[in-house]
PyMOL CGO cylinders between C-alpha atoms (Angstrom):
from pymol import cmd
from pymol.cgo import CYLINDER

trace = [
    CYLINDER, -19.94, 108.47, 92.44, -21.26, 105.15, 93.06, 0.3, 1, 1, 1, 1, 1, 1,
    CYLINDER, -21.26, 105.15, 93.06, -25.20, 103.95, 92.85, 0.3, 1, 1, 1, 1, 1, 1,
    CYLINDER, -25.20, 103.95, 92.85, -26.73, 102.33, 95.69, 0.3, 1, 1, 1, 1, 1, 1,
    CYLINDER, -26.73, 102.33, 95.69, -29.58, 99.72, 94.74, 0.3, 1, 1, 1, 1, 1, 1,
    CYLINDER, -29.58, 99.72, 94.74, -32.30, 99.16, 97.12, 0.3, 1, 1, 1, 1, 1, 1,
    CYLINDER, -32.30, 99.16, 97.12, -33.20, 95.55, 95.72, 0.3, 1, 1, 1, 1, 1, 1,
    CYLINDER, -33.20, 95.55, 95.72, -35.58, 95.09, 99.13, 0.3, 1, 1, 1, 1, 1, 1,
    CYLINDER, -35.58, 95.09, 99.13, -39.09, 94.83, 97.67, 0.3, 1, 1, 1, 1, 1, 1,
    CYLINDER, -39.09, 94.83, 97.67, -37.59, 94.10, 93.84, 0.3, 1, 1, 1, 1, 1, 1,
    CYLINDER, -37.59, 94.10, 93.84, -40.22, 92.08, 91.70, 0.3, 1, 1, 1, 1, 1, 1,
    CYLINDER, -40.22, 92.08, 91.70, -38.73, 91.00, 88.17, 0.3, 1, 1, 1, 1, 1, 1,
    CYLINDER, -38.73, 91.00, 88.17, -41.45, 91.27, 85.62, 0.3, 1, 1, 1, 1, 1, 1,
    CYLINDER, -41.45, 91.27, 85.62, -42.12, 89.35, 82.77, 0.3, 1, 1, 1, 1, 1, 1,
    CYLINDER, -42.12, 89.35, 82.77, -42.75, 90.86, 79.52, 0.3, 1, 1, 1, 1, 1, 1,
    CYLINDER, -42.75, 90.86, 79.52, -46.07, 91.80, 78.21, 0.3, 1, 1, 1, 1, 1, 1,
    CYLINDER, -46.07, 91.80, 78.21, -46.38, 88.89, 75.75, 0.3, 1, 1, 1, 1, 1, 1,
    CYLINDER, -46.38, 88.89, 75.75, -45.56, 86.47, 78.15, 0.3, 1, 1, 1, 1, 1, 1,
    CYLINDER, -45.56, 86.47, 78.15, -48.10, 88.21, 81.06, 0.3, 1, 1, 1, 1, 1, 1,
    CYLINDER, -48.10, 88.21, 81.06, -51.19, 88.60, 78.12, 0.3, 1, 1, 1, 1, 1, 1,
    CYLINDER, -51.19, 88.60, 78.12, -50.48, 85.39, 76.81, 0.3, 1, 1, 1, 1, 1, 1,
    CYLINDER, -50.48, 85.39, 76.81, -50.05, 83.00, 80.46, 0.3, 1, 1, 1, 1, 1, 1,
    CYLINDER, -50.05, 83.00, 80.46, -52.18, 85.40, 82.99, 0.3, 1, 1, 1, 1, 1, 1,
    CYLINDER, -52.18, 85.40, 82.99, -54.64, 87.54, 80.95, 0.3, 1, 1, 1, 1, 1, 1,
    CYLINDER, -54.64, 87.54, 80.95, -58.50, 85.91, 80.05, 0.3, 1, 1, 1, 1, 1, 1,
    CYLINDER, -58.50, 85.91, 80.05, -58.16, 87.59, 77.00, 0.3, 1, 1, 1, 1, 1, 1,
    CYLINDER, -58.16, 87.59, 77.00, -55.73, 85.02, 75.85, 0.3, 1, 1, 1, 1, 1, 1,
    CYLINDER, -55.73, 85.02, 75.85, -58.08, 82.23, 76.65, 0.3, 1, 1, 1, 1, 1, 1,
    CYLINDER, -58.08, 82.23, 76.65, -59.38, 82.19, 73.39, 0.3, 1, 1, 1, 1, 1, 1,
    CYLINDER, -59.38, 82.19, 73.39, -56.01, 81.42, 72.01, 0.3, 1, 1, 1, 1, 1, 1,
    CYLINDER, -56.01, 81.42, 72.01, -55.79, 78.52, 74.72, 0.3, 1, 1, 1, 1, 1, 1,
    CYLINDER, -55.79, 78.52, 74.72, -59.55, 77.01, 73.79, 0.3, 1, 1, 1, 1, 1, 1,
    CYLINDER, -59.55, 77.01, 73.79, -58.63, 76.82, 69.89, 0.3, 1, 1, 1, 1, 1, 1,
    CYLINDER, -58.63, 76.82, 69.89, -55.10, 74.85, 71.31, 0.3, 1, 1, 1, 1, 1, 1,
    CYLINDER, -55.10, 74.85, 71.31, -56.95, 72.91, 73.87, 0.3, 1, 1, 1, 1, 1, 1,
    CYLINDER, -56.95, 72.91, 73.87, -59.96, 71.81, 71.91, 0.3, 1, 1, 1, 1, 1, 1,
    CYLINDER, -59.96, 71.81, 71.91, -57.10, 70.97, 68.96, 0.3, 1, 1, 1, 1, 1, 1,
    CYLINDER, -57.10, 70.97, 68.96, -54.99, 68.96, 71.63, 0.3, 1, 1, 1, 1, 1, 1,
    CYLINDER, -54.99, 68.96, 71.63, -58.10, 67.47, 73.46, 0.3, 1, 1, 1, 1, 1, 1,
    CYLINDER, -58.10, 67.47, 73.46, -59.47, 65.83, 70.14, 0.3, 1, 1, 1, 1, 1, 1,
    CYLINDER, -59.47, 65.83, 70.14, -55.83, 64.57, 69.73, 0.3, 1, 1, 1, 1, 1, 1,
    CYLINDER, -55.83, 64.57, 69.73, -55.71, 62.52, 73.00, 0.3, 1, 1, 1, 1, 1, 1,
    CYLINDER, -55.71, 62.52, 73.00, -59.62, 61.45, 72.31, 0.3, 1, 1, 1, 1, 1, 1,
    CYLINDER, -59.62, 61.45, 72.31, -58.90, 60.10, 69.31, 0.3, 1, 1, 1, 1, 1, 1,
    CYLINDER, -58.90, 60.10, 69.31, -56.06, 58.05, 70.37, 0.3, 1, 1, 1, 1, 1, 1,
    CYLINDER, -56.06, 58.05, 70.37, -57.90, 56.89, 73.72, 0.3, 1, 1, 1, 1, 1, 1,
    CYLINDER, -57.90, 56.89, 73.72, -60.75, 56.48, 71.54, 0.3, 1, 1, 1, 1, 1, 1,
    CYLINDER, -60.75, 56.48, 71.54, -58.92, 53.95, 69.37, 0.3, 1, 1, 1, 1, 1, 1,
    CYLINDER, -58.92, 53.95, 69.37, -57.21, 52.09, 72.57, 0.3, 1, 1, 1, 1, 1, 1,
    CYLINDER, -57.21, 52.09, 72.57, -60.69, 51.80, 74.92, 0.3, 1, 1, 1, 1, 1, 1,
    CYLINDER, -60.69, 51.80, 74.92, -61.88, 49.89, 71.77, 0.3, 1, 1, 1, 1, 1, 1,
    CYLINDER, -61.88, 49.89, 71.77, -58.95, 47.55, 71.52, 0.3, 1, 1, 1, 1, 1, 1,
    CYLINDER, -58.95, 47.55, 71.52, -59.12, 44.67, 73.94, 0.3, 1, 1, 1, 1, 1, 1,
    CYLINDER, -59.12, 44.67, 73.94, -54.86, 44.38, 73.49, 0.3, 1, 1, 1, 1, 1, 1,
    CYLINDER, -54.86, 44.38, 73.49, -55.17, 47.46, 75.83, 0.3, 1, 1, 1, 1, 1, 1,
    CYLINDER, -55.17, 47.46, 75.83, -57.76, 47.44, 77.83, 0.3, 1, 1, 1, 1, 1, 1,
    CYLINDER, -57.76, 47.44, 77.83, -58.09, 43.66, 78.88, 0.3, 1, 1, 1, 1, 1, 1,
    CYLINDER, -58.09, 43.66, 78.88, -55.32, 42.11, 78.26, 0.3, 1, 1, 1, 1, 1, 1,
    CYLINDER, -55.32, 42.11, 78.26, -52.55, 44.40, 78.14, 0.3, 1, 1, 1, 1, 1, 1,
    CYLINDER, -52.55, 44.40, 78.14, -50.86, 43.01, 75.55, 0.3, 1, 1, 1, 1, 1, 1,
    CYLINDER, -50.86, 43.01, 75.55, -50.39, 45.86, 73.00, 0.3, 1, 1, 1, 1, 1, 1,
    CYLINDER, -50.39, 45.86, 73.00, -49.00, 47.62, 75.31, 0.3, 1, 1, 1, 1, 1, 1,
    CYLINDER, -49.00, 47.62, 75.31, -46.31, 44.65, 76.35, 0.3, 1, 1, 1, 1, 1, 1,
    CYLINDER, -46.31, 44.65, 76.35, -45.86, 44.56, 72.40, 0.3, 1, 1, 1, 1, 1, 1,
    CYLINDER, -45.86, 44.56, 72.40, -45.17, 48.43, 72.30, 0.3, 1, 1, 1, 1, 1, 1,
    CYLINDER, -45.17, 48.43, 72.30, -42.48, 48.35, 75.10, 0.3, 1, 1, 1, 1, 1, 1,
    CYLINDER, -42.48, 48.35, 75.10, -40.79, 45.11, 73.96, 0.3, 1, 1, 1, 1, 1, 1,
    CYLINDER, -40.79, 45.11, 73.96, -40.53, 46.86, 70.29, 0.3, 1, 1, 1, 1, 1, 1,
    CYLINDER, -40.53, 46.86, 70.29, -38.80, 49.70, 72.32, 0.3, 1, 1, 1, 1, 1, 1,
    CYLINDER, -38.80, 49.70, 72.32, -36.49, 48.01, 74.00, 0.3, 1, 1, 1, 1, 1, 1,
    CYLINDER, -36.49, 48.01, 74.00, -35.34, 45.45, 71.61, 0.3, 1, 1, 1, 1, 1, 1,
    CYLINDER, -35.34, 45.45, 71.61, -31.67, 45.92, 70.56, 0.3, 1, 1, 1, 1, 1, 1,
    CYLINDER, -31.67, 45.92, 70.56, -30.97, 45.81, 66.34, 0.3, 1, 1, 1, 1, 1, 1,
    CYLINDER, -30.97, 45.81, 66.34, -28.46, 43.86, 65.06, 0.3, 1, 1, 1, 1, 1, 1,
    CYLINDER, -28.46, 43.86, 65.06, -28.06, 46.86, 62.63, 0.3, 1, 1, 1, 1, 1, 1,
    CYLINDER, -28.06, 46.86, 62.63, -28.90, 50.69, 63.43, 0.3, 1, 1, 1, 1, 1, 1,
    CYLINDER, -28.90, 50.69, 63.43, -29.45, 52.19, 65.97, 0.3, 1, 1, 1, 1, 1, 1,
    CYLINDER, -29.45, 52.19, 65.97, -31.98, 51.27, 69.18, 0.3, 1, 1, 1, 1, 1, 1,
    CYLINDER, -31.98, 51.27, 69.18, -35.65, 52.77, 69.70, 0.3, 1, 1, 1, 1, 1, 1,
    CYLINDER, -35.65, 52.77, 69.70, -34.61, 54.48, 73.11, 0.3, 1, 1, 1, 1, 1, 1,
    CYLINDER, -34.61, 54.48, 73.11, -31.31, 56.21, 73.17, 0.3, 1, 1, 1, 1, 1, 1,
    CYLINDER, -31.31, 56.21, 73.17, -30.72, 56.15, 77.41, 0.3, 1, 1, 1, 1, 1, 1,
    CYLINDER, -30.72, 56.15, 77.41, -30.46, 52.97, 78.75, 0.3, 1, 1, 1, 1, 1, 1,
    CYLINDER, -30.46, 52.97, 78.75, -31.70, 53.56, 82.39, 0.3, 1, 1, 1, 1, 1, 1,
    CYLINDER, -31.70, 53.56, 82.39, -35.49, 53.88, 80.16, 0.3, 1, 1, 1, 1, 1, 1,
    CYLINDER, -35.49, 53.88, 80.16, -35.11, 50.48, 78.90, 0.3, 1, 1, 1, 1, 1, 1,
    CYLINDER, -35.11, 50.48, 78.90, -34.15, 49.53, 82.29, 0.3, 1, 1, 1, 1, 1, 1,
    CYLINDER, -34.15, 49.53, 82.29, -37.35, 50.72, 83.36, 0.3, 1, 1, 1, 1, 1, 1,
    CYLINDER, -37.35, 50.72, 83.36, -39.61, 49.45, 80.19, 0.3, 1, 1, 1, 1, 1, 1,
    CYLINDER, -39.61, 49.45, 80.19, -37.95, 45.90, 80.59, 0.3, 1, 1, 1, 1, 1, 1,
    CYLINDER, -37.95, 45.90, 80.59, -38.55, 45.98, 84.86, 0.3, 1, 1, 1, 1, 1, 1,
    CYLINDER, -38.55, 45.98, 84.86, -42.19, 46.82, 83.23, 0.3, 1, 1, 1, 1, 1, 1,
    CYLINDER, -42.19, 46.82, 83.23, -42.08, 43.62, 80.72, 0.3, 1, 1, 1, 1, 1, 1,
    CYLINDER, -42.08, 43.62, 80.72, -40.84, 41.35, 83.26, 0.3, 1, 1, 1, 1, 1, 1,
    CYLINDER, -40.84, 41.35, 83.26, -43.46, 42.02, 86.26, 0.3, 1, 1, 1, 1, 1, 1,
    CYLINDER, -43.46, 42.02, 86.26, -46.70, 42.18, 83.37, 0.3, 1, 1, 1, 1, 1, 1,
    CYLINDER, -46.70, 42.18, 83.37, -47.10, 45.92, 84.23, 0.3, 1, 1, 1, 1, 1, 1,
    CYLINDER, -47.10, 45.92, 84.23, -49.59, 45.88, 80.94, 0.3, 1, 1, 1, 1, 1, 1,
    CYLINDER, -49.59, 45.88, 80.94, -52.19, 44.06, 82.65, 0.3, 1, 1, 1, 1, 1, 1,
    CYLINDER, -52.19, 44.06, 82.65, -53.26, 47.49, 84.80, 0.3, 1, 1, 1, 1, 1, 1,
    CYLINDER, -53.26, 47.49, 84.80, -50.83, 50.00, 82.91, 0.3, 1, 1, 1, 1, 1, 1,
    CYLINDER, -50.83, 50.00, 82.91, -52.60, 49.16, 79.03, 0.3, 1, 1, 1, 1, 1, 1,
    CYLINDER, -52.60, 49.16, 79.03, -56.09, 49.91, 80.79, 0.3, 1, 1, 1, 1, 1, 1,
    CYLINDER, -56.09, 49.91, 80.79, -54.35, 53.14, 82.45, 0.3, 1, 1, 1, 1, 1, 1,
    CYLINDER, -54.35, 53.14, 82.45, -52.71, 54.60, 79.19, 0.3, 1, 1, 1, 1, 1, 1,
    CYLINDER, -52.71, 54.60, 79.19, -55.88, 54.00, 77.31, 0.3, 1, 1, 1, 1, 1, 1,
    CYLINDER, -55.88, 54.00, 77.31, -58.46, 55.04, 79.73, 0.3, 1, 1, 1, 1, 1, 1,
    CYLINDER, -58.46, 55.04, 79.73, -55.96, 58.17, 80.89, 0.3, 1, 1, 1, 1, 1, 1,
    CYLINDER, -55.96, 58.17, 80.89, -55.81, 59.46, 77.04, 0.3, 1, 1, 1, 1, 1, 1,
    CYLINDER, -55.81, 59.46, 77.04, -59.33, 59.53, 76.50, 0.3, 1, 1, 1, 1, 1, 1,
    CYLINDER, -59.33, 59.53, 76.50, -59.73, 61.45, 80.10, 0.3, 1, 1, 1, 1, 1, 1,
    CYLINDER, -59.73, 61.45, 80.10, -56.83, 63.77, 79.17, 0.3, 1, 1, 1, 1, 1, 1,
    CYLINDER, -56.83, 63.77, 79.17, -58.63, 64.25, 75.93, 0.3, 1, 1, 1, 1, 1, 1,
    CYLINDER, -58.63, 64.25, 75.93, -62.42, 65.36, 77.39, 0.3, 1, 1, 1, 1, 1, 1,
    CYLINDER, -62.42, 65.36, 77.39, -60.24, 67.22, 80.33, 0.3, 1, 1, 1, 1, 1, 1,
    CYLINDER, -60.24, 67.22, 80.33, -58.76, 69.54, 77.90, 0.3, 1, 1, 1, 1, 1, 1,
    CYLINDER, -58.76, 69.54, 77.90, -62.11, 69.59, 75.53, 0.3, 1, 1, 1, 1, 1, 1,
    CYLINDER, -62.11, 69.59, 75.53, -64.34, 70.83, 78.10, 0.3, 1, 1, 1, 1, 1, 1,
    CYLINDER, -64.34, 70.83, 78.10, -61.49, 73.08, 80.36, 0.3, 1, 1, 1, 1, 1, 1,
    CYLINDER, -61.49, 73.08, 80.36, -61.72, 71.08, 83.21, 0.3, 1, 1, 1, 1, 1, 1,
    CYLINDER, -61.72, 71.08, 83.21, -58.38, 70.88, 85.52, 0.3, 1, 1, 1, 1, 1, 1,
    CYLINDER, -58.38, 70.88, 85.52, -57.00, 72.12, 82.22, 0.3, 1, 1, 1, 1, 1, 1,
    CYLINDER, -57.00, 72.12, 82.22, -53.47, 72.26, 84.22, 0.3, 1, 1, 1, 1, 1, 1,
    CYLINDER, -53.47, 72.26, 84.22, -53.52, 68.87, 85.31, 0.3, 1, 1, 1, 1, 1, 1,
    CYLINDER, -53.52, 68.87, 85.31, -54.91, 67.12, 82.13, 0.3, 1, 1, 1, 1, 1, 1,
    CYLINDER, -54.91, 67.12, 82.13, -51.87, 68.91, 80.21, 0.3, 1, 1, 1, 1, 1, 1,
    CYLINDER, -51.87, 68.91, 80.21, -49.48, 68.55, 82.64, 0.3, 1, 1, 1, 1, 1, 1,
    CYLINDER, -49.48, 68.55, 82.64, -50.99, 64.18, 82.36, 0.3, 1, 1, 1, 1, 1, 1,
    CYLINDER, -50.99, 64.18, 82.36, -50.44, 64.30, 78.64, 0.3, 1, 1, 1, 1, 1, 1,
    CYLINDER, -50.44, 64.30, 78.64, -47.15, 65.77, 78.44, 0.3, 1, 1, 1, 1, 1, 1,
    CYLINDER, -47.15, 65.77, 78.44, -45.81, 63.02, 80.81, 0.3, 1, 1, 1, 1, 1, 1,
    CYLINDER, -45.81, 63.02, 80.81, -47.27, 60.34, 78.15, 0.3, 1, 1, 1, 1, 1, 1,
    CYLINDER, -47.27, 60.34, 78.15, -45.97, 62.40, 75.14, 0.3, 1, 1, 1, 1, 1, 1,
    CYLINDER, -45.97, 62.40, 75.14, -42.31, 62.14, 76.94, 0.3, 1, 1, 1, 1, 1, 1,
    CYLINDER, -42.31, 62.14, 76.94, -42.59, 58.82, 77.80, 0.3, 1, 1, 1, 1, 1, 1,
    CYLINDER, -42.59, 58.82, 77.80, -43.82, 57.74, 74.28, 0.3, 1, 1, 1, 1, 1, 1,
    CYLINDER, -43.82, 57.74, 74.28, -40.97, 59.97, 72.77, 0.3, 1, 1, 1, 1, 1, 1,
    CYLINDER, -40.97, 59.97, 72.77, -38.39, 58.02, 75.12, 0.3, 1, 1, 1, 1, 1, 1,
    CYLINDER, -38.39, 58.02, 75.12, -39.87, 54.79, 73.66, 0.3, 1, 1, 1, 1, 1, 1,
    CYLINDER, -39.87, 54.79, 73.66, -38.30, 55.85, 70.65, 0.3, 1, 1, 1, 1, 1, 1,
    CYLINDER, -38.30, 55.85, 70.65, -41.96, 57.00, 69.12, 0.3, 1, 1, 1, 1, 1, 1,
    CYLINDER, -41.96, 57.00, 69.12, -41.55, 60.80, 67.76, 0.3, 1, 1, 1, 1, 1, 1,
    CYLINDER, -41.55, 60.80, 67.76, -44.55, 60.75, 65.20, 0.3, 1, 1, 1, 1, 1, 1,
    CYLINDER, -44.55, 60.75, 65.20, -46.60, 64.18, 66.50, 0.3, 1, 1, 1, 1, 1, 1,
    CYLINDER, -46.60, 64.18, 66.50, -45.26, 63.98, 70.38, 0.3, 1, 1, 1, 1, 1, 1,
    CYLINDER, -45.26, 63.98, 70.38, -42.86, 67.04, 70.27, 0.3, 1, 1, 1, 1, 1, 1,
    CYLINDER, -42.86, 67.04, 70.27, -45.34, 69.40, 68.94, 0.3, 1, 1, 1, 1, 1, 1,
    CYLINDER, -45.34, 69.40, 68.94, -48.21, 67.70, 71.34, 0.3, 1, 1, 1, 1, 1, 1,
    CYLINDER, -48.21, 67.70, 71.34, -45.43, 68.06, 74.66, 0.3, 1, 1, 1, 1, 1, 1,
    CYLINDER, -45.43, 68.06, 74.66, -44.68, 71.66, 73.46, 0.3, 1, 1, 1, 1, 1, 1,
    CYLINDER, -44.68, 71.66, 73.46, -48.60, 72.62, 73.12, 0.3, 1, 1, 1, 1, 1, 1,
    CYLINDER, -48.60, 72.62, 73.12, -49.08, 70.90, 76.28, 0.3, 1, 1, 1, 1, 1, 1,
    CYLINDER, -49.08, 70.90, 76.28, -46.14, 72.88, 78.31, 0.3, 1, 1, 1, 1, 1, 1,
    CYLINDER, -46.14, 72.88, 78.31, -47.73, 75.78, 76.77, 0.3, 1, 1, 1, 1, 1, 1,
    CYLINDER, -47.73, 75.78, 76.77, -51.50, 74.86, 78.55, 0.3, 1, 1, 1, 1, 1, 1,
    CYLINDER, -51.50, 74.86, 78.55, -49.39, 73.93, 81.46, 0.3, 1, 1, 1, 1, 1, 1,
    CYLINDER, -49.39, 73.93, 81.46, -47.65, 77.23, 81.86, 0.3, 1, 1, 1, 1, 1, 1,
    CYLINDER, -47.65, 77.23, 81.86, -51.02, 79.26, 81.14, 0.3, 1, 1, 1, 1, 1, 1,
    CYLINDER, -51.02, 79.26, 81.14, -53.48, 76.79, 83.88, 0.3, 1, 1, 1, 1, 1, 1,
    CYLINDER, -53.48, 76.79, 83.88, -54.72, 80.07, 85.31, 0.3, 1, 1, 1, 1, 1, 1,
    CYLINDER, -54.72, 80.07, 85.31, -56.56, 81.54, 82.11, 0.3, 1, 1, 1, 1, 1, 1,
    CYLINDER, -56.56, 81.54, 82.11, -56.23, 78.29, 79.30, 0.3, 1, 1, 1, 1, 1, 1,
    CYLINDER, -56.23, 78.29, 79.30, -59.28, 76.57, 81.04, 0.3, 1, 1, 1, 1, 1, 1,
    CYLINDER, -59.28, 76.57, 81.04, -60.82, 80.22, 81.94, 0.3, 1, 1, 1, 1, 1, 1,
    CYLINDER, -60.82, 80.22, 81.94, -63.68, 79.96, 78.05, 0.3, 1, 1, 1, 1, 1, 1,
    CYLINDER, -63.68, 79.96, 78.05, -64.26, 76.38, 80.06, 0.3, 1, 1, 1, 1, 1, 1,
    CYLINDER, -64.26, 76.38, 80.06, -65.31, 74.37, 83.28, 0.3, 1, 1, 1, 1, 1, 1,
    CYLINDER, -65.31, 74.37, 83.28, -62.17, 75.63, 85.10, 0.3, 1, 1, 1, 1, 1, 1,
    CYLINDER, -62.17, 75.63, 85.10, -64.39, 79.08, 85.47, 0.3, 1, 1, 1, 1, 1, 1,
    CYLINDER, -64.39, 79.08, 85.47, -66.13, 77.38, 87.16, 0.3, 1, 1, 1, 1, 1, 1,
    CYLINDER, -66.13, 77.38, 87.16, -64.22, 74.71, 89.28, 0.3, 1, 1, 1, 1, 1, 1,
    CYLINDER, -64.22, 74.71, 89.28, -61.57, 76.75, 90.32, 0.3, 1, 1, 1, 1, 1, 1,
    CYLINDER, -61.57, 76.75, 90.32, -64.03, 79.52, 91.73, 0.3, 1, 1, 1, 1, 1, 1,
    CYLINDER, -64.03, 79.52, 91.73, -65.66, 76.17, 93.79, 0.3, 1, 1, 1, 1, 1, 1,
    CYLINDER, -65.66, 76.17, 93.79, -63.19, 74.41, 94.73, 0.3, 1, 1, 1, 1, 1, 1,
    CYLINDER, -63.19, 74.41, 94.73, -60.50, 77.39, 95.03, 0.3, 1, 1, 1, 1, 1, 1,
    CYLINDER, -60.50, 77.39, 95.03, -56.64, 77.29, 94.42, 0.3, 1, 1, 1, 1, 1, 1,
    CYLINDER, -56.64, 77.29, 94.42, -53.91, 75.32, 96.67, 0.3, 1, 1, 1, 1, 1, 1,
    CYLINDER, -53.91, 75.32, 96.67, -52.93, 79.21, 97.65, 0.3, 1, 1, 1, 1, 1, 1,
    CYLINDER, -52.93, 79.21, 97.65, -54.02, 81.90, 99.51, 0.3, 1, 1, 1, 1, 1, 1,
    CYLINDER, -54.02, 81.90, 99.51, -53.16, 85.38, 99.35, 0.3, 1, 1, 1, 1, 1, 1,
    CYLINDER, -53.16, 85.38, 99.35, -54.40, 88.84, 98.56, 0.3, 1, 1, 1, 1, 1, 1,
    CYLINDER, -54.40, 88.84, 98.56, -54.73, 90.50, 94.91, 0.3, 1, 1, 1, 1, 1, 1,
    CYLINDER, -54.73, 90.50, 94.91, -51.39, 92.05, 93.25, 0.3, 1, 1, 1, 1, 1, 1,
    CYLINDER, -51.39, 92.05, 93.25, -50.71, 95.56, 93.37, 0.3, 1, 1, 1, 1, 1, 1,
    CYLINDER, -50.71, 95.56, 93.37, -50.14, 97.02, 89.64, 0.3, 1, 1, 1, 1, 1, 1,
    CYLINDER, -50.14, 97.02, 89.64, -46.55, 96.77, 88.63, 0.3, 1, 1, 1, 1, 1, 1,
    CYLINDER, -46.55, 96.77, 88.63, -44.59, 99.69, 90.11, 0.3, 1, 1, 1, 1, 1, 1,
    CYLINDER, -44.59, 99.69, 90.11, -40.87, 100.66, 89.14, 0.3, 1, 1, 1, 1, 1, 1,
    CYLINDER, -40.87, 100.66, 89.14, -38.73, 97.58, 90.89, 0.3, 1, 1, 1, 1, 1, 1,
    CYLINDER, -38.73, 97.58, 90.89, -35.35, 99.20, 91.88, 0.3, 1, 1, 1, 1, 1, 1,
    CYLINDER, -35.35, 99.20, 91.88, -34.53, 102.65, 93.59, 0.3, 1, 1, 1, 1, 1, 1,
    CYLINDER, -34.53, 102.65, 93.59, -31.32, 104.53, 92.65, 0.3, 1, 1, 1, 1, 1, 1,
    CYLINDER, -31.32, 104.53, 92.65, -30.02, 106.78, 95.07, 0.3, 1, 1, 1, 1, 1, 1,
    CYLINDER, -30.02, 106.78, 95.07, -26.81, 108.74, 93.64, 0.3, 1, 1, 1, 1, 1, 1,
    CYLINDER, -26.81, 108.74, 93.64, -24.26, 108.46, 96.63, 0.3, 1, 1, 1, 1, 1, 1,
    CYLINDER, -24.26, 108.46, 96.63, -20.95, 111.31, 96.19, 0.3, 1, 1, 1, 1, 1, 1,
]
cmd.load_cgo(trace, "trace")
């Protein structure tokens, strides 16, 4: 006897932890107590950079940041562990990136922080911070970036219902999703065995 599989219309589920916690609104109370946690993070920081004229008109504590990444010890070990990153922090350096990039890093944490505050393009504003926790973590900077990146994968993965106790109720109702499509079907069993003599 052999089984024959009729894998046609197959749809792989994920398990019910993973669907309640990324795709049900009940779970977006979960997301609000990480977002408004992570959002304060990221205003705090921008809070302190906007206020610092090193980043926001001259640039120049960001310069000092990267050129404390990539400089080389005489003993130890460097900041940044892969040197195509110091590559790209030195290309920075040497064309005065920090006079529009210090402005951008402190101006983008404080919006990444009210983003994630109020639930607005709560996908987007994670998705923004998590690039500038794994770029500060390449710079050699651990400090609280690992747990930030993970939280912010986490709001990344759940964008449908993490900004849903927010302004995302609202703003993706308005402006609508980059998809269109109809509603799915309750789960139904995803493979048919027929016994075969």
């Amino acid at each position: 006897m052999s089984a024959v599989v009729n894998r046609k219309n197959e749809r792989l589920q994920d398990p019910p932890f993973a669907q309640f916690l990324f795709t049900d609104t009940r779970a977006a109370w979960l997301w609000l107590v990480v977002r408004l946690w992570l959002g304060w993070q990221w205003v705090e920081a921008g809070l302190h950079k906007v206020t610092d004229p090193g980043w926001v008109q001259t640039g120049e504590s960001a310069r000092g940041f990267w050129e404390r990444a990539v400089a080389i010890p005489e003993v130890g070990r460097p900041a940044i562990s892969f040197d195509w990153y110091r590559s790209l922090l030195q290309m920075l350096i040497d064309n005065d990136a920090q006079r529009y990039l210090g402005p951008a890093i402190a101006y983008g944490e404080l919006l990444i922080g009210i983003g994630l505050m109020v639930g607005a393009f709560t996908g987007i504003a994670a998705f923004f911070g998590a690039l500038l926790n794994w770029n500060f973590m390449m710079a050699g900077t651990a400090s609280t970036n690992p747990l930030l990146l993970v939280l912010a994968v986490g709001i990344i993965m759940a964008w449908k219902v993490a900004g849903y106790v927010g302004a995302d109720y609202f703003l993706l109702r308005f402006l609508g999703t980059p998809w269109r499509g109809k509603a799915v079907p309750p789960a139904t069993p995803a493979t048919t065995v027929a016994m075969v003599r």
